[in-house]
N, C-alpha and C positions, 0 to 999 in steps of 0.2 A: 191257733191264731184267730181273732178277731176279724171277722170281712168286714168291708167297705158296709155299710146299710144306712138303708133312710131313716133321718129322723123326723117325727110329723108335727105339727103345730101343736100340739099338745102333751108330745115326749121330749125331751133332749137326753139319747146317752150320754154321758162324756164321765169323765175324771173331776176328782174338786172343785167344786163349784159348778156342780148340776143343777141344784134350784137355781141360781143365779142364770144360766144358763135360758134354764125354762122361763125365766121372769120377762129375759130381753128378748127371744122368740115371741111370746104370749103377747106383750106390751107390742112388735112389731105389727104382727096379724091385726090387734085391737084397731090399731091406727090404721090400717089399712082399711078396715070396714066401714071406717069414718071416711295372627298368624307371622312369621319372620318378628324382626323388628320394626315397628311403624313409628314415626313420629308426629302426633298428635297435632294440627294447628288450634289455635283460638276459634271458639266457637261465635268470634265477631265477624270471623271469615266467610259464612252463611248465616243469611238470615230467613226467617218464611212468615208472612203475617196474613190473616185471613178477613177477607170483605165478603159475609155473605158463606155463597157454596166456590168464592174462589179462592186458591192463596197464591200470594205473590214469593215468590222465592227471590234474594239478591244476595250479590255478592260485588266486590270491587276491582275484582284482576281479571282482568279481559282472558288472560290467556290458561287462567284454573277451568279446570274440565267438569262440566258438572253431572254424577255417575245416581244411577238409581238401583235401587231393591226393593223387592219386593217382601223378601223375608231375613230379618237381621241373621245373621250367623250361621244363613246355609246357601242360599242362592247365591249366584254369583252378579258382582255391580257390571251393568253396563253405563256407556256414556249416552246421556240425553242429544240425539241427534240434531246439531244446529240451535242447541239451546244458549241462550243468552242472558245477560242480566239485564231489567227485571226479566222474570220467568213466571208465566200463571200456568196454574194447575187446577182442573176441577175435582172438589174433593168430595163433595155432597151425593154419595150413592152406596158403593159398596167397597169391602176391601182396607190395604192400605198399602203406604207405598212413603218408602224415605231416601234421603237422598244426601251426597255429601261431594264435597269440592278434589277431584285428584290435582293438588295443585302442580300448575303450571303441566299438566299431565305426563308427570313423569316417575308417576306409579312408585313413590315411595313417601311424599309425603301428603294427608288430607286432613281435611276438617272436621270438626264435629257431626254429626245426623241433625238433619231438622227432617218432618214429613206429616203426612196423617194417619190417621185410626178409626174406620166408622166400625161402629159397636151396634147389634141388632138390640133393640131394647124390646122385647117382645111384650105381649098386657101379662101384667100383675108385676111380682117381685123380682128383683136380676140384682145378682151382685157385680158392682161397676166397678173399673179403674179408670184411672184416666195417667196415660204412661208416658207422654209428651207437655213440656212445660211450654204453656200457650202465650202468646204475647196477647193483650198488654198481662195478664194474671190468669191463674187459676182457681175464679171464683164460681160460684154454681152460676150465677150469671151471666159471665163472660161462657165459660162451656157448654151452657144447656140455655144459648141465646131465645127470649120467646117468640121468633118469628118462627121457628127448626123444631122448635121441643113443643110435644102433644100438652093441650091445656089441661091441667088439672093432675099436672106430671108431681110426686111427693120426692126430694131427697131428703133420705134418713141416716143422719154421720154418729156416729157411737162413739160416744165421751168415756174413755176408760176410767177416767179418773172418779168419773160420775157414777159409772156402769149403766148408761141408758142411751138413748137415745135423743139428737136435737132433731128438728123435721122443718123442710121450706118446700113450700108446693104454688106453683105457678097457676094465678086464675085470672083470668082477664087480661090478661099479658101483664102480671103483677106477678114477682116473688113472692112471698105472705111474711115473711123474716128478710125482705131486702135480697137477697141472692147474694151475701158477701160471703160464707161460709166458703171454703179452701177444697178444692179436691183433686190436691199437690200429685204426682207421681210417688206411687209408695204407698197411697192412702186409699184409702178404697169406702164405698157408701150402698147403701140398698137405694136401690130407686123401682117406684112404682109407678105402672102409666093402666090405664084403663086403654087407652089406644097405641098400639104399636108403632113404634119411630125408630126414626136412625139416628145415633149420638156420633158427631164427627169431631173429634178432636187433634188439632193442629197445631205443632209447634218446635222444640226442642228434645232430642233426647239427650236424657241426664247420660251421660258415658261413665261416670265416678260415681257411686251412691253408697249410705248406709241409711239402714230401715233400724230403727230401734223396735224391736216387739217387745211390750212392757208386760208385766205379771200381768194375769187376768186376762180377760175379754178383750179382742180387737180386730178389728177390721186391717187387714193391709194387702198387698200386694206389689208382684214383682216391678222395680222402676222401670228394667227395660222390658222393652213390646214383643218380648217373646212367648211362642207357646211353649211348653214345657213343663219338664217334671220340677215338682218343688224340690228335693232331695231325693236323686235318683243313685242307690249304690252302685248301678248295674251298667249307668251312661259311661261313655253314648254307645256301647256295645249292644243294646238295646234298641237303638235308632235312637233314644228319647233327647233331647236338651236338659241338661241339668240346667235350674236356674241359679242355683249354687244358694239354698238359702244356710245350707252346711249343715252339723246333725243336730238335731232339736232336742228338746229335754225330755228324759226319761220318759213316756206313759204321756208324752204332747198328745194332742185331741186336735185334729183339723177337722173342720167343716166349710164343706161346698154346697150352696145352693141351687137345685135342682128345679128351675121356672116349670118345666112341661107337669112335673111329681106334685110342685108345690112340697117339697121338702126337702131334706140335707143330708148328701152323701157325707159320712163321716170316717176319718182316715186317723187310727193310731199307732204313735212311733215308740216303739219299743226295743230298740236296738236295729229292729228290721220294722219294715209298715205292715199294719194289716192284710194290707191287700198289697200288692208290688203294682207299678214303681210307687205306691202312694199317690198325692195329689198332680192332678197334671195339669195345670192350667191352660186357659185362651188368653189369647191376647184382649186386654179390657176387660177382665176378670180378677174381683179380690175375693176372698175367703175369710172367716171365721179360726181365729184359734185361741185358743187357753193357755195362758205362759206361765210356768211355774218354776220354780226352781230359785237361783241363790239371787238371780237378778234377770234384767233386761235381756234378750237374743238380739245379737247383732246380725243383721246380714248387707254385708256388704260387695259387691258388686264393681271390677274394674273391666271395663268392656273395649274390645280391639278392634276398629270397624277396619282394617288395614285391607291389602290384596287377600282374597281373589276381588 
């Protein structure tokens, strides 16, 4: 079998379409030098919007309980002591932390997840997600506001269609492309700072999701804000979180980028991964893959934020 190993700015291993590969690594660095049964409520039920490093959390029924975690799908919710609607929460530091309504607190039926995400953007390249859908949008501007985000910050979103690279880098408290560019849950970008910051993003999580992964090159990752394996055979008897992206195609190529290395762990699926459990992601973490095969990879995702 094949191990996990780095690949460096000026190699790409992978499967079909290696130079192409090499081309969008190369052109990137360039640029850089320059449980039970639960029943679901409406997710109109909870709302969270952010001013700043605060977010306001509401909701309309006096008497819905409003319960937090700290980590989807293993810790257990407690209820927010004495909490009320509106609700602020300081989110601007470290961590995250999401939150949902036991309505009427009678532990059978809740609301959707709203909460935040801060994401450590260390200097140079990180591959980002953003896993909560933010009010008012999810545009580089709204996400990576420029009073929060280091100046002279570059996001780079890879156009499959294109095979390359788009880029908007904040100077002067200016986008350089406007900062309308998407960076949806599901979707994932490189971003580059010369000085290290914290990316906090705040808002809805998607509970229902599909990821189309298209032939070729693309950036994406997992909707919900879980760490975890991408395709774990062995979960969770392993300890690991499957994120369930289910089994990938013959001789798949993932690539993870590795800040401290400056370069890419790379994982291939051959019935079984190179290296076990394969990729395992952070929360606010997308990756690199190659899709091949007769069409599109669906993954899709239906999540149960129910008791405990």
């Amino acid at each position: 079998m094949l191990k996990a190993h780095l690949i460096n700015r000026s190699r790409a291993a992978g499967l079909g379409g290696k130079l192409l590969l090499r081309n969008v690594f190369g052109l990137l660095m360039a640029l850089a030098s320059t449980a039970g049964t639960i029943s679901q409520a409406s997710a109109a039920s909870l709302t969270i919007t952010r001013s700043g490093c605060v977010a306001t959390i509401t909701w309309t029924n006096a008497a819905d309980v409003l319960e937090t975690n700290s980590t989807l799908g293993r810790a257990t919710w407690a209820p927010v002591t004495g909490a009320s609607s509106p609700f602020s929460v300081s989110v601007c530091s470290t961590g995250l932390n999401f939150y949902r309504l036991n309505l009427r607190g009678g532990g059978t039926n809740y609301s959707d997840n709203v909460g935040y995400i801060n994401v450590a953007v260390p200097r140079g390249f990180t591959l980002i997600a953003n896993q909560v859908n933010n009010l008012p949008d999810n545009t580089i501007k709204s996400l990576f506001p420029v009073g929060k985000t280091a100046d002279l910050t570059v996001v780079y979103k890879f156009d499959n269609n294109l095979g390359g690279f788009s880029s908007d880098q904040i100077a002067d408290g200016t986008w350089s492309a406007g900062g309308g560019a998407t960076l949806n849950p599901g979707e994932g970008a490189f971003i580059f700072t010369m000085v290290p910051f914290t990316a906090t993003f705040v808002g809805e999580v998607k509970l229902s999701s599909t990821v189309s992964v298209p032939l070729g090159f693309s950036i994406v990752s997992s909707v919900i804000p879980q760490e975890g394996a991408l395709y774990d055979i062995a979960a969770p008897g392993d300890g690991n979180i499957d994120l369930q992206y289910g089994v990938p195609t013959a001789q798949q190529p993932f690539y993870q980028f590795n800040n401290g290395l400056g370069g890419y762990i790379s994982y291939q699926f051959s019935g079984s991964w190179s290296s076990q459990p394969g990729p395992v992601l952070k929360v606010g973490e997308s990756f690199f893959t190659f899709g091949s095969g007769a069409g599109p990879h669906t993954w899709t995702r239906h999540f149960v934020v129910g008791p405990p």
